[in-house]
N, C-alpha and C positions, 0 to 999 in steps of 0.2 A: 236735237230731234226730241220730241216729244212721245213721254211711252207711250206703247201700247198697252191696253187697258182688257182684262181678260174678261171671259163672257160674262158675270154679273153686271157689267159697264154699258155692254153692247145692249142686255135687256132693260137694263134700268134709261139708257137713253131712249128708245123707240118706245118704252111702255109713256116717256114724259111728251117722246112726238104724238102719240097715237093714244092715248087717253087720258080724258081727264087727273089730274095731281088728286089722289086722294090723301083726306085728314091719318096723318100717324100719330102718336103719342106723341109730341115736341115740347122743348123747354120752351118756355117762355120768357118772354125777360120783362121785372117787374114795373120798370120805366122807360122813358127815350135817355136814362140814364147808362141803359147797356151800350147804346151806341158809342159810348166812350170809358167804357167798363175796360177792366182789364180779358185780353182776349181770352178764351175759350179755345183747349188744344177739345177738336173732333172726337169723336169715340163710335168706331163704325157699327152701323147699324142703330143709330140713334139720327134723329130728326133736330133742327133747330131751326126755331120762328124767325121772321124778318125782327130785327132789331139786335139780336146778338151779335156782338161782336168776335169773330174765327180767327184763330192764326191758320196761314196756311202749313201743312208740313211741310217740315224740314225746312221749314223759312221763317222770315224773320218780320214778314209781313201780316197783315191785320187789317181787315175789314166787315161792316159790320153787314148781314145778311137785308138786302131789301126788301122793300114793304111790298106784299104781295107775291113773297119768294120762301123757300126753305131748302136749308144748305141740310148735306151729309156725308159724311165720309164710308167707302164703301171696303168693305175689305179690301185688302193689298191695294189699295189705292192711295197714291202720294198724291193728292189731289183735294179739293174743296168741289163737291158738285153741287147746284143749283138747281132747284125749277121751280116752274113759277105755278101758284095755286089758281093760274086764273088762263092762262095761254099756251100754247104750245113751244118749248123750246128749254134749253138748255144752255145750263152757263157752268163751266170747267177752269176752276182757279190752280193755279202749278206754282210753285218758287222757283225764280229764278235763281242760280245759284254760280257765281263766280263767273257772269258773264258780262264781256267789253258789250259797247253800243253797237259797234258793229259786227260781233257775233252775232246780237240779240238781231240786227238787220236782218243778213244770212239766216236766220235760223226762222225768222217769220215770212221770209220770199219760198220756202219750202214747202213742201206737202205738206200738212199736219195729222198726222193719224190720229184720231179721238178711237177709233177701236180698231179690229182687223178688214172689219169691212164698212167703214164708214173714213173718210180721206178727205178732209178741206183740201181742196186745190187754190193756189194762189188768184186771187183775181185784179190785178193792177200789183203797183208797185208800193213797198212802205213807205207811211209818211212820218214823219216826227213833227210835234208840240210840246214842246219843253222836256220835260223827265219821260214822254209819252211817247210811244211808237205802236203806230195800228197799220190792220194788215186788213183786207177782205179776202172771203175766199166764197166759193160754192164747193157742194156735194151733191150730185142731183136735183132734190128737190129744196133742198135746206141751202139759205144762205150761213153767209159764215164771218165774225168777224173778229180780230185777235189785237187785243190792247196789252201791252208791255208797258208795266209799271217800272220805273229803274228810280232803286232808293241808294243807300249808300253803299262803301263797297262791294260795288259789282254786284248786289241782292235787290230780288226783284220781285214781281209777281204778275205774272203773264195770266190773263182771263182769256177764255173763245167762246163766245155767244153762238150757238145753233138756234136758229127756226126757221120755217115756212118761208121757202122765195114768195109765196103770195101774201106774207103777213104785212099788208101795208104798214104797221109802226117800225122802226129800225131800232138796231142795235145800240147805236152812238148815245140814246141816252141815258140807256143803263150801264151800258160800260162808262162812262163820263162820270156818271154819278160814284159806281165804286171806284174811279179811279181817286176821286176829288176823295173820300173818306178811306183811302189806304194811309194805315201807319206802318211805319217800322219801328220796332222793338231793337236797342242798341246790341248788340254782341257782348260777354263779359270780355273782348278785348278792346271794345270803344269804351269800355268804364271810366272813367275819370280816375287816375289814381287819388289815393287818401292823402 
């Protein structure tokens, strides 16, 4: 299951449904060289521009922030949040951590809770494409779509895109896009001995 995420989470998503993203202080990154920079652990309550490259916590995964997006990590949050500076919605990076494929199945056919009162309900069944397993869901007025990255030993990193059921563009090619630029970082037990 997916935490639950305490009240700064529930304000910080409805302020990125219901008003425009404004400009924060944010790193910047000095080339399309960050996209393959060594990743950047989060430091809550700081902003970072499309192009830098994030590990998520507690994970072993690594992607770099999209163009027309800015990632943040929010107090007590084990999570990468997303929103975009130009549209309404929301994107919530998690690691996966010590889970088979068909946990990872089971576990995206479920509710997903993003806060106490906001609940992706399942909408169809999961599908798999190679390392990739997506789910849809709705919330009301927000669709919902949940891409499961699965890298090596049982570590992963699960994204869910919220926006607008009326937002004619879809989720699949932003999630597609970070799925295709997820790295994983080895473990110091996958090291190569000397």
């Amino acid at each position: 299951m997916i935490p639950r995420h305490p009240v700064p989470i529930i304000v910080a998503v409805l302020c990125c449904l219901l008003l425009e993203a404004h400009e924060n202080q944010a790193q910047t990154p000095s080339s399309d060289v960050a996209r393959h920079a060594t990743p950047v652990d989060l430091q809550a309550g700081q902003s970072y521009r499309a192009g830098v490259r994030v590990r998520v916590p507690n994970g072993t995964a690594s992607f770099p922030i999209p163009t027309g997006w800015r990632g943040e990590r929010l107090d007590e949050m084990a999570a990468v949040l997303l929103v975009s500076e130009k549209e309404a919605g929301f994107v919530l990076a998690f690691a996966i951590l010590n889970q088979t494929e068909n946990e990872l199945i089971a576990l995206l056919g479920e509710p997903q809770p993003i806060t106490d009162t906001l609940i992706f309900e399942p909408a169809g069944t999961v599908t798999r494409q190679g390392t990739n397993l997506t789910a849809n869901y709705t919330a009301g007025s927000l669709a919902g779509r949940g891409l499961a990255v699965m890298g090596p030993d049982q570590q992963g990193v699960l994204f869910l895109h919220g926006r607008p059921q009326k937002d004619p563009r879809t989720s699949r090619s932003l999630l597609d896009e970070l799925a295709e630029l997820v790295r994983f970082t080895p473990t110091s037990d996958n090291s190569p001995a000397p």
